[in-house]
N, C-alpha and C positions, 0 to 999 in steps of 0.2 A: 504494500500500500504506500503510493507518497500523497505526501499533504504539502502545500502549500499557499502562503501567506503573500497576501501583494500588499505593499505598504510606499504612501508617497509622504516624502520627506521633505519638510521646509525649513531651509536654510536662510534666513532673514535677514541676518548679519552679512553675508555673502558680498562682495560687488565683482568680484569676478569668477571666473571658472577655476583659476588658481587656488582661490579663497575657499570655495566650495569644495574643490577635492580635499581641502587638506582635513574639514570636517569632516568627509564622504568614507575614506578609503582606512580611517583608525576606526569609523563606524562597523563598516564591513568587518574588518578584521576584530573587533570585538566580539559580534554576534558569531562569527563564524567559530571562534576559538572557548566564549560562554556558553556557547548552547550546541556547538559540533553538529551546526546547519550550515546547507550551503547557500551563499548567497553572489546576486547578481545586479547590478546596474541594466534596468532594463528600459527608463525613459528619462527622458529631460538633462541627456547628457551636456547638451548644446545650452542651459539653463544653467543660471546662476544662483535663481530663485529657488528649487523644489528640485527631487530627482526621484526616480521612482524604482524598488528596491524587491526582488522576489527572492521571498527565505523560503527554501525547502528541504525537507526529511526525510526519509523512509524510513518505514518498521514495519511491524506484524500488527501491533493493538492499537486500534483506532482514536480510542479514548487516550491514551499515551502522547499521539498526533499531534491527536484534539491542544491538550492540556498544555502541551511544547509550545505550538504555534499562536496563541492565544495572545493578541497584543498589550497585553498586563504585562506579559513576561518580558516584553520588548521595552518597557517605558525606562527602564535603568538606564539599557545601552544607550538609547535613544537619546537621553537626555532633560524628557518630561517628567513631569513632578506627579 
């Protein structure tokens, strides 16, 4: 079974593409190494503003999935309160 999570990220502080990756890419590497998801830059790479991030996982129990991909879990890396 895979599951996954599509999540758009807003970068507010940003004024350039520079400024954005350098939040963007310790975010990925977070998520990917907290919770041993994979994850992808999959829109708004051309943006400064927002980018748009797909985390995914396989396993066997759905519930397990479920309860991984659940954007509560996400609000640490992420940075929201």
């Amino acid at each position: 079974m895979v599951a996954v999570l599509i999540v758009d990220v807003d970068v507010p502080g940003a004024a350039s593409l520079k400024q954005k990756r350098s939040v963007m890419v310790p975010l990925t590497e977070r998520l990917r190494s907290r919770f041993k998801v994979s994850v992808a830059r999959l829109a708004g790479l051309d943006s400064y503003r927002w980018e748009r991030l797909g985390v995914c996982v396989m396993g066997s129990d759905p519930k397990v999935l479920e309860d991984l991909l659940t954007a509560e879990q996400y609000k640490d890396s992420i940075g929201e309160e």
